[in-house]
C-alpha positions as CSV (number, residue, x, y, z in Angstrom):
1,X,2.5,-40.9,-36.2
2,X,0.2,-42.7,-34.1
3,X,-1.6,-40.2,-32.7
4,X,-2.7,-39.4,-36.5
5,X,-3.4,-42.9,-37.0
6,X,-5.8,-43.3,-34.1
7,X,-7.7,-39.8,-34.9
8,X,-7.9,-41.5,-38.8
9,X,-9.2,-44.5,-37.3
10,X,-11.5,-42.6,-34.9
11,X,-13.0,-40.8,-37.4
12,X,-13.4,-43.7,-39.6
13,X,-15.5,-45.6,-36.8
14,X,-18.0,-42.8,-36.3
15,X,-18.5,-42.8,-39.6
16,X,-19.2,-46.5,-39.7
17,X,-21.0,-46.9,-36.4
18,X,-23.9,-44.8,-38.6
19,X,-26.7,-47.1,-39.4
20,X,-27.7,-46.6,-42.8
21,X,-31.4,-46.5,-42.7
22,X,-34.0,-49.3,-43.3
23,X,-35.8,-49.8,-46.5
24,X,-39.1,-48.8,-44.2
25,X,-37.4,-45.5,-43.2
26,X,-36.8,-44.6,-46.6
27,X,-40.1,-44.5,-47.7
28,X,-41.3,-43.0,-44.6
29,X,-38.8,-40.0,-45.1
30,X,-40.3,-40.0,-48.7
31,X,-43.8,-39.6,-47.7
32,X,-42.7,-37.1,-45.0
33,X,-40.8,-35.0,-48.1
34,X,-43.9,-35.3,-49.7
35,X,-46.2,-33.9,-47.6
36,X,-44.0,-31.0,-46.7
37,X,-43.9,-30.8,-50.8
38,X,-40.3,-30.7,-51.0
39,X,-39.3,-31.7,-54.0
40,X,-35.7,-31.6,-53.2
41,X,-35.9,-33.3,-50.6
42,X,-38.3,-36.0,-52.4
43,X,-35.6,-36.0,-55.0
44,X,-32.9,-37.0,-52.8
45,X,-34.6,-40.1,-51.5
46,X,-34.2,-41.1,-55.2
47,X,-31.3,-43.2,-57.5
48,X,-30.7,-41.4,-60.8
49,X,-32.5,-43.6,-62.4
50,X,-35.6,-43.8,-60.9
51,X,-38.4,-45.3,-62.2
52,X,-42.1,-44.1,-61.4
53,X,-44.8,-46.7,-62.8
54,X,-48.7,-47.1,-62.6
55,X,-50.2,-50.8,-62.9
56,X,-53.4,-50.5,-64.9
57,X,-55.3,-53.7,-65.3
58,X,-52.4,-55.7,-67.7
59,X,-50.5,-52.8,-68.5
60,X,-47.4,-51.2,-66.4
61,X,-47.1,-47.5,-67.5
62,X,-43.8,-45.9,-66.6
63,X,-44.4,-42.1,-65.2
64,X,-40.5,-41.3,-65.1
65,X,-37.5,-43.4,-65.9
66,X,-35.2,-40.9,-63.7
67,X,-34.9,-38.7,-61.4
68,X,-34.8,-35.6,-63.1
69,X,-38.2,-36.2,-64.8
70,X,-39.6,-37.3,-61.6
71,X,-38.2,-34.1,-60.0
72,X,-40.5,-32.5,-62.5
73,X,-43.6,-34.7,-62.5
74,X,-43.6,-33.9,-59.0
75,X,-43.3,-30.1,-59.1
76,X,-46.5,-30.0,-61.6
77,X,-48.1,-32.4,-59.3
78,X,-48.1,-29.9,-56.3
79,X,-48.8,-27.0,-58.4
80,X,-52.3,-29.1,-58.8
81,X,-52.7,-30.2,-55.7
82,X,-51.0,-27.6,-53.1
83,X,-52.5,-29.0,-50.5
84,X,-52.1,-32.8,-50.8
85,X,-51.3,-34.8,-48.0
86,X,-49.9,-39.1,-47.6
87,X,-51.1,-41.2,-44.5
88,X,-49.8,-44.3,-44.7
89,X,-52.3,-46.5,-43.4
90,X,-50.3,-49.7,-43.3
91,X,-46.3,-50.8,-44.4
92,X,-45.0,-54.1,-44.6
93,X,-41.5,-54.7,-45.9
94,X,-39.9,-57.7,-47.3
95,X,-35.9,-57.5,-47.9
96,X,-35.5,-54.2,-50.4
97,X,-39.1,-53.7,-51.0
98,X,-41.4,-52.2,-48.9
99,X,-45.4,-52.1,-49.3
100,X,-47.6,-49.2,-48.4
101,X,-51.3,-48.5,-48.2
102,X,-51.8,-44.5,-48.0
103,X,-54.4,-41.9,-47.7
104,X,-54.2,-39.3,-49.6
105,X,-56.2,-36.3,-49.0
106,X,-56.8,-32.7,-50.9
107,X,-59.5,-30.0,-50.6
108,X,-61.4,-28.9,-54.7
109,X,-63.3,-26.0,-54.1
110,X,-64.0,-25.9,-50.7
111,X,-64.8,-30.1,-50.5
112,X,-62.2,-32.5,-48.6
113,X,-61.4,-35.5,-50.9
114,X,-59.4,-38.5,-50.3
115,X,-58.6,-41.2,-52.2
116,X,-56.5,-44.8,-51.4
117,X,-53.7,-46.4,-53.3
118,X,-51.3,-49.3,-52.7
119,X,-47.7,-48.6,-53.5
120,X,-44.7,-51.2,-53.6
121,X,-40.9,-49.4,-53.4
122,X,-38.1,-51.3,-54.1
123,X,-34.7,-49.6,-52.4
124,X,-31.1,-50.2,-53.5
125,X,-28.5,-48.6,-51.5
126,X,-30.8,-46.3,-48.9
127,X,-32.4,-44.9,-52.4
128,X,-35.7,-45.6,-53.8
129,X,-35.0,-47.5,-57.4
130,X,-38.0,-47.9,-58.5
131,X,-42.0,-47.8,-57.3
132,X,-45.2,-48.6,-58.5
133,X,-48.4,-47.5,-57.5
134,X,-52.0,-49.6,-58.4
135,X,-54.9,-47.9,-59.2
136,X,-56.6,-45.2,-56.7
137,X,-59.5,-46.2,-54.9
138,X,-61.7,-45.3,-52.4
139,X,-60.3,-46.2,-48.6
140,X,-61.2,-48.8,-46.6
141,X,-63.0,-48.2,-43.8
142,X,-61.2,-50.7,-41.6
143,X,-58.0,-49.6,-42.1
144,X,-58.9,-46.2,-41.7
145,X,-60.4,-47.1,-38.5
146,X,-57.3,-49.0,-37.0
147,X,-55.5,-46.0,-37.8
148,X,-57.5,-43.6,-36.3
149,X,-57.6,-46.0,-33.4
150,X,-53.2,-45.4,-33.1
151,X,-53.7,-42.2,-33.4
152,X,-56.1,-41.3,-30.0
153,X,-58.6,-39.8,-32.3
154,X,-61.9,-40.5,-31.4
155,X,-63.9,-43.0,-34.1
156,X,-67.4,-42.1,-34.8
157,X,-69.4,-44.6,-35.7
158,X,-72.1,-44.9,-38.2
159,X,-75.8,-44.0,-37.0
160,X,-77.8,-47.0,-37.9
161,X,-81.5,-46.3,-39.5
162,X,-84.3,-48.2,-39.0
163,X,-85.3,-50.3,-42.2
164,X,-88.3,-49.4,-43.3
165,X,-90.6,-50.8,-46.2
166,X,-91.0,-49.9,-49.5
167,X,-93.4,-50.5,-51.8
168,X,-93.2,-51.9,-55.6
């Protein structure tokens, strides 16, 4: 019998000895389903109840309250945009939330568009509960800089005119 008991108990430590991942991972495996736009996948990084909400001005607007309707929010969302794609420019967690600043990025007719958007996830048990997202605007040029400066891209920077005068 104690050969059974220390395979049990084997078995029972490696499945311990796994990590489970941090509130920061979670989102970053959510962003990574996203851009592959796998819903699925998306899905699973998500509690049954769910909620999706926008903050406008005073007002919270709830998107989804689970994960089923978020499942389908999402699939009309790429069948807009099949080409959308989610930098995150900066994270910052705190306990079971986790704040992100992200880039997104789509191509209308032939013209590359990208817009920013500040998003705060809150995770219970390795699953996102809830997020919200503020209001989409454009990105900052700093941030976008820093990144580019992690990434080894080279920065251009901005040509500088001469001022000239006008008349009135």
């Amino acid at each position: 019998m104690r050969p059974y008991l220390f395979a049990a108990s084997l078995s029972f430590l490696s499945f311990t000895s796994q990590a489970a991942p941090t509130p920061t991972e979670v989102v970053e495996s959510f962003i990574q389903a996203y851009n592959k736009h796998d819903v699925e996948l998306m899905v699973q990084h998500t509690s049954e109840t769910v909620r999706w909400m926008h903050i406008t001005g005073t007002k919270v607007e709830v998107e989804t309250s689970d994960r089923t309707e978020f499942g389908a929010a999402m699939t009309d969302y790429f069948e807009t945009l099949k080409d959308a794609n989610a930098t995150i420019l900066q994270i910052i967690d705190s306990g079971s939330y986790v704040s992100t600043v992200e880039r997104v990025t789509w191509d209308n007719d032939g013209e590359h568009l990208s817009q920013c958007s500040i998003g705060t996830f809150r995770i219970k048990d390795g699953k996102l509960a809830e997020f919200w997202y503020f209001p989409a605007h454009a990105c900052d040029a700093q941030v976008e800089a820093e990144t580019i400066e992690k990434t080894d891209l080279p920065v251009v920077e901005p040509e500088i005119g001469v001022l000239q005068e006008t008349q009135q």
